[in-house]
C-alpha positions as CSV (number, residue, x, y, z in Angstrom):
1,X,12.0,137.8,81.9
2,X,15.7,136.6,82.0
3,X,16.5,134.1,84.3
4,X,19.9,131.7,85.2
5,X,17.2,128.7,85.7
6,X,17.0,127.8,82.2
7,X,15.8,124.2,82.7
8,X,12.4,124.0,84.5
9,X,12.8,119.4,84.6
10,X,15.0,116.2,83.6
11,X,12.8,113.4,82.9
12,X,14.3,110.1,81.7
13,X,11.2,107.9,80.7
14,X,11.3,103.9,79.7
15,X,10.2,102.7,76.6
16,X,6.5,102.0,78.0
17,X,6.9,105.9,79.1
18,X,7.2,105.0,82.6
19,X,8.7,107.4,85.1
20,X,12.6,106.3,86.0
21,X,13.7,109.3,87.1
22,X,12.6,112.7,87.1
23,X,13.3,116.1,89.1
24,X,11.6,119.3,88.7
25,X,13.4,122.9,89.0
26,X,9.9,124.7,89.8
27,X,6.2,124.3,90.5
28,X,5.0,124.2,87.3
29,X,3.6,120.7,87.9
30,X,3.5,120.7,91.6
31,X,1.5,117.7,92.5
32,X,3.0,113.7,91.6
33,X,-0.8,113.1,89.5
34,X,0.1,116.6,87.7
35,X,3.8,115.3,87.0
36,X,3.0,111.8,85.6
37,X,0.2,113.7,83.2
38,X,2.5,115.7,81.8
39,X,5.3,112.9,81.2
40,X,2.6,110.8,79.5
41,X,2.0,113.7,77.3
42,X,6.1,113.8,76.3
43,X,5.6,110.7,75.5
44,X,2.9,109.8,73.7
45,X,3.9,113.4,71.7
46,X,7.5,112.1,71.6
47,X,8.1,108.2,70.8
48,X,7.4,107.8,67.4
49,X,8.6,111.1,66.1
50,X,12.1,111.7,64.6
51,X,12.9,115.1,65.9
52,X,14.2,116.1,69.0
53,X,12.2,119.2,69.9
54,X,9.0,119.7,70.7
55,X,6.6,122.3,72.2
56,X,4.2,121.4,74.7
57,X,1.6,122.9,77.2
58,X,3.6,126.0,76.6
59,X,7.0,124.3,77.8
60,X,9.9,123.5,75.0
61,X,10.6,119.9,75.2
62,X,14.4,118.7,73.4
63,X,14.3,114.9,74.0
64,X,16.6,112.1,72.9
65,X,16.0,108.6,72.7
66,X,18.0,105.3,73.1
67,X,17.4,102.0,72.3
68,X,14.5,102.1,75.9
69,X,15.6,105.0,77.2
70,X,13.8,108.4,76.6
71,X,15.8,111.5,78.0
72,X,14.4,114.6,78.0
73,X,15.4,117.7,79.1
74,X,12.5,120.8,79.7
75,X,12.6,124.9,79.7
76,X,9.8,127.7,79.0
77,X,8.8,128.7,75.7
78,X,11.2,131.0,75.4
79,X,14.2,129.0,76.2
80,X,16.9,128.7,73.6
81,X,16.9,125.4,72.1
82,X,20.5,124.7,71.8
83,X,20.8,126.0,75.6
84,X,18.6,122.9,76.7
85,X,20.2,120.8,74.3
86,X,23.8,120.8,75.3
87,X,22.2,119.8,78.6
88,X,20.3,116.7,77.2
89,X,23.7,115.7,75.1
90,X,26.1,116.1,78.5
91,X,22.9,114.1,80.6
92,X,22.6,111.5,77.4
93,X,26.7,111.3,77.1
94,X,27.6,110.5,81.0
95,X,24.1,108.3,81.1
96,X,26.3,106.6,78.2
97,X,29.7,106.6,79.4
98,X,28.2,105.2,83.4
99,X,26.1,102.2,81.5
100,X,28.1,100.7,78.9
């Protein structure tokens, strides 16, 4: 069904995978135990690959990575990929722009 919530989480992970900041748009993962799961699936799914999108537990997963930073930015299945990632390049940009 169509929907204006096209992102369902932000995560931005450190390079051991480690929760720095996260926020979830719905219930998918309700619980704190569900959420870190699902973040050490990203990335143990994510850190040695060279892509930037991934599908996982029925979620799409675009994800960009920085010398120990690991961003990622999460919608349904049926998102469009270039949707979620012009929101992972604005997120990745300012992150940028705020830490040099």
């Amino acid at each position: 069904e169509p929907s204006l919530y096209t992102v369902k989480a932000i995560i931005i992970l450190d390079n051991d995978g480690e929760r720095l900041f996260a926020k979830y748009y719905d219930d998918t993962y309700p619980s704190v135990k569900e959420q870190r799961a699902f973040e050490k699936n990203i990335f143990s799914k994510t850190h040695r690959s060279d892509s930037e999108i991934a599908l996982l537990d029925g979620l799409t997963v675009v994800y960009k990575s920085s010398i120990d930073l690991y961003c990622c930015v999460i919608g349904s299945a049926t998102q469009n990929e270039l949707m979620l990632t012009a929101v992972l390049n604005c997120l990745f940009d300012s992150l940028s722009q705020m830490l040099r």
